[in-house]
Structure formats: C-alpha cells, structure tokens
C-alpha angles and dihedrals in degrees: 000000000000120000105258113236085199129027108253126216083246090050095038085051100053090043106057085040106062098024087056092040084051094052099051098045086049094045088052090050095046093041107028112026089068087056084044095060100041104039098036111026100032095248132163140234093248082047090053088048094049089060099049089054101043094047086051099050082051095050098051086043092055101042087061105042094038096047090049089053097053096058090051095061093034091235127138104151095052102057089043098048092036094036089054098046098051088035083062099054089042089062092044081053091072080064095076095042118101136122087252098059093040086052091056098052100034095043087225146163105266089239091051082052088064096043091055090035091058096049087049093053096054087042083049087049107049087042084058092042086049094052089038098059086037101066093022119023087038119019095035102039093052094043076056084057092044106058107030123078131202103273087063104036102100092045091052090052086057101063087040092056093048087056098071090043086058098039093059095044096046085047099052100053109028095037095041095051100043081050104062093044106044089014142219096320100047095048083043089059092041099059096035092054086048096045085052093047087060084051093065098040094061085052083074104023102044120089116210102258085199118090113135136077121316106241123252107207112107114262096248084062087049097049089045093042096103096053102054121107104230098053081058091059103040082049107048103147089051089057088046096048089048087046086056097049095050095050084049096048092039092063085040086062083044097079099351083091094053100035099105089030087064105037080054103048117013097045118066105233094168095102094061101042098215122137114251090232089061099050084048102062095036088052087047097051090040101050087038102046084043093050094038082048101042086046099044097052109027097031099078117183079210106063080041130240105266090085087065113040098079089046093048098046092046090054091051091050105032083049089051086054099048087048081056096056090032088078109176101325089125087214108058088037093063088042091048091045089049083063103042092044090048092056089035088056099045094044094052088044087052093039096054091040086053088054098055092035090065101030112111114259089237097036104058098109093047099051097047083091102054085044085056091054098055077035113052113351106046091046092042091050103040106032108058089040087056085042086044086060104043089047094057090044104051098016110128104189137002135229136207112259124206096264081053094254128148109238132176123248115248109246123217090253088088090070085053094049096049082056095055099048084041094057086063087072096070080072099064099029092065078060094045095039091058082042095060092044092052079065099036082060098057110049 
C-alpha cells in the first residue's frame, strides 16, 4: 500500500475506529478491572498490583514478539482484524468469571473460590492484554506507520492523541454508570460484542500496509532486530527520538497516578461546590480539546517539527512548576494544568510522529517493542516508585482508600519532581532537533 500524502475518509475512518475501539478497551481495563476484582471477586490490593505487573509485562512481551512477527510474514490486516475480533470476546469472557461459577465447577470452599477466582482473573487478563497489543499496540501502530509519511505524521498524531482523551471520558461516564445499573457481566458483554464488531468491519475497510518483499532473515534475527548495536547506531535519530519519549514518560508516570488522588483529597473543593468527577472531566475535555486544536492548526508537517519541540517541552514543564506553587488554590491549579497538559499533548504528538518519521520503512513491526519499553515499561516502572518516594517523604496527612487502606496524601512535590525528570529531555532534543532539520532539508 502505498504511503498517503494526504489522509483519506477511508484512512481517517479506520483510524479513528480502531484507535478509539482500542482506547476504550484499554481505558476499561486500566480504570475498571481493578474495581472488578475488589469489589466483585473478593480480590486484594496485592492481588490488584500483581495484575498490573504482570499485564504490563504482557503487553511489552507481545508487542515485541507479535510485531516482529508481522513483519516476517509481511502481514498487517490479518493480526488487526484478527487481533480485534478474539480481543472482543476476551473481554465477553469476564462475564462468566465469578466465585460463584468457579464454585460451581471446582466444588470448592467459598474462600478457596476467591482464591481461584482471583488467579483467573489475572490469566483472563494478560490473555486480553495479549489480544489487545496484538491487534493495537503492535499490528495498528505499525499499519499507522505504514501508511503515513512524513508530511502527515503530525496530523495523524493529532487525531491519535484526542482518542484517549475521548475514550476516558467516554469510559468513565457511560461504563461506570452502566455498570452500576445492569452490572459487571452485562458492560462486559457489551463491549466485548462492539470491540468484535470493529473487528469485522476492518475485515472489509482496511487495506493490507504491507506490499513489499517478505524478509528473509530468520525470526530470531527479527525478534532480536531492535537490540543490536549496530541498528543503534545506523538509526541514530530513531534512538534519539525513543530516549526523548522515555524521559518524557518517565516524568508523566511521575504525577498521572496520583492526578485524581490529588484533585480529591489535597485541594479544598468545598468552596465551589462542584463534584470532583465533574472537574475532572471538564479539566480532561478542555486541556484535550486545547492541546488536539492547537496541534492540529499551528503544528504543520510542512514548516517541520524542530520549531516546536523546545516550546512544547518549556510549557509542559513550566506548567508542572506553577501546579506546584499553585498549592491547593483550585484556580490557579486548573490554570497551571491547562499549561502543563498543553505542552504535555503537543510534545507527545511531536514525540510519536518523530518515532514513525525515523523507523525504517521495513522495520516498523519489529521496533514497536522497543518503542513500548521507552513507552510503557520503563515509565511504569521508574516513575511511581520515584513518586512513591517523594510522597512518603513530603506527605502531610492520609486518607482512607476504597480496599480501607491508610494511604498517604500525595503531596505537590510530585509536580516538582516531574519537572525535574522532565528538564532532562532539553539534552537529547538539541540532538533530535538537528535530527528533524536534517529531514526538513531534504526533503
């Protein structure tokens, strides 16, 4: 298929449905299954932490191997459409697990239901995770690759980063509620049966990316592809690009874990008597709507991306400062956020677009891995432990979670924090900036 100079209806379609689809599956799985597991199964918080781990270790793991494997055999179309219609009824099969059935069929103690309940839960999870970065995280992310170009990456980016900002929000009002009137089983069903149907319709919308010649190294050498030295080194601007986005993804996990924690319990919003959830969601659409806009009209594949990468990076880290002296004055927090989250969208946008800009026309399946490592597990791993630490150190008071649990208060030090890990980023961007005129140049 050849690379679009402009983005198509058809494109456009297929990418806002199964970049959406994916989000949403992905945003129910993040913010519900944890609820899931404690409040229906019987589940712990040990038992929460252990799923996380162990889906995001999955998720890193499949990207890799299954990306890898689509670009042996040369095939795109096959694991989306494939991966979409299996993740769907993945996610219909949490429907049937419950302490009750597994009661049922094992004949056992209704403590050791829970207990089997809990550990098929977690296996249920990591096989959707599996399914899910499958069809998303590998086969769809790389298609992106596929078939943009340079002079419609950044556009294309756009519309992926507004995606997430829908899918929560959509998620968070339309899922919890359904949730809490026909229940776990039936929303489980729902989305399943709709994450399916994408499936299918891909069958007949999606064009095969793939059109050159199948690979012939062996597929040890294509696993392994990303790690080798010398691929570092021939692909210098790629590296670059994945060092960037980890520094910057590091300082996001930084605060993004406690963001609703401390909007609910360290700023007073007593005095304007609105509901957090409400703020919430009004922050979210706002600073989403702002950073997809501001992207979408001032950000031109066409004047090149170097001119935006230093202003994008100073507003999300001057913005991460001013939330730290903002304290708990609501105002000057959601002022302060608007500017942080703007420089923390376009940065992102450049960041990803910089990513498929420098990935190897051949190589994209193979290196959506190594992007899910600076991505995903590196972040995840490095930045709420740093929080962690910050947190015990300068938190003031505590405050009762949902399990009953005492847990500490995040304090605004975070915010400082994220700053200071995100400052690390102006090192490599000078690099990547030269990097993205270089290209400018030539084209």
């Amino acid at each position: 298929m050849e690379k679009a100079k402009k983005l198509s209806p058809s494109l456009i379609l297929n990418i806002l449905l199964f970049g959406f689809m994916g989000q949403v599956a992905w945003a129910v799985e993040n913010n519900f299954f944890n609820l899931y597991l404690f409040n229906e199964v019987g589940g712990t918080p040990d038992d929460i932490s252990n799923m996380v781990t162990a889906s995001s270790v999955v998720a890193v793991l499949t990207t890799l191997f299954m990306g890898s494997l689509s670009d042996k055999i040369n095939k795109r179309k096959i694991f989306i459409c494939g991966g979409y219609i299996i993740w769907g009824f993945t996610v219909m099969a949490f429907a049937l697990i419950s302490p009750e059935n597994v009661s049922k069929i094992m004949g056992t103690t209704p403590a050791g239901a829970v207990t089997a309940t809990v550990i098929l839960v977690i296996i249920m999870d990591c096989i959707m995770t599996f399914m899910g970065s499958t069809s998303n995280d590998a086969a769809f992310n790389a298609w992106i690759t596929d078939i943009t170009s340079t002079s419609n990456r950044a556009k294309t980016e756009s519309i992926l980063a507004l995606l997430p900002v829908i899918a929560m929000v959509a998620v968070t009002a339309a899922f919890g509620a359904l949730s809490g009137k026909f229940g776990y089983p039936a929303c489980f069903v729902g989305l399943g049966i709709i994450v399916t149907v994408c499936g299918i319709v891909g069958i007949f919308s999606i064009k095969e990316s793939r059109t050159g010649v199948k690979t012939t190294a062996s597929f040890g050498e294509t696993l392994t592809y990303g790690f080798r030295p010398s691929v570092i080194k021939n692909n210098k601007s790629l590296y670059i690009s994945l060092l960037c986005m980890g520094i910057f993804s590091v300082a996001s996990q930084v605060f993004f874990p406690y963001l609703f924690i401390y909007v609910d319990h360290y700023i007073d919003m007593t005095t304007l008597k609105l509901t957090v959830p409400t703020v919430i969601l009004a922050v979210v659409v706002i600073v989403g709507a702002i950073a997809s806009l501001i992207s979408i009209v001032i950000m031109s594949d066409k004047k090149g991306k170097a001119p935006f990468l230093f202003p994008s990076a100073l507003f999300f880290i001057i913005g991460l400062i001013l939330v730290y002296f903002a304290d708990k004055n609501i105002i000057w927090f959601a002022l302060s956020a608007v500017i942080a989250m703007v420089g923390y969208g376009l940065l992102m946008i450049m960041l990803n677009a910089a990513i498929r800009d420098f990935t190897p026309e051949d190589k994209a399946g193979q290196l959506q891995g190594i992007r899910m490592i600076f991505s995903v597990l590196l972040p995840m791993t490095i930045g709420p432990k740093l929080a962690a630490e910050i947190i015990e150190i300068y938190a003031t008071s505590q405050y009762m979670n949902e399990y009953g649990a005492a847990v500490d208060i995040p304090a605004p030090h975070i915010y400082l924090a994220a700053a200071a890990v995100g400052a690390l980023i102006f090192i490599p961007l000078v690099f990547l900036s030269k990097e993205f005129k270089k290209q400018q140049a030539n084209k």
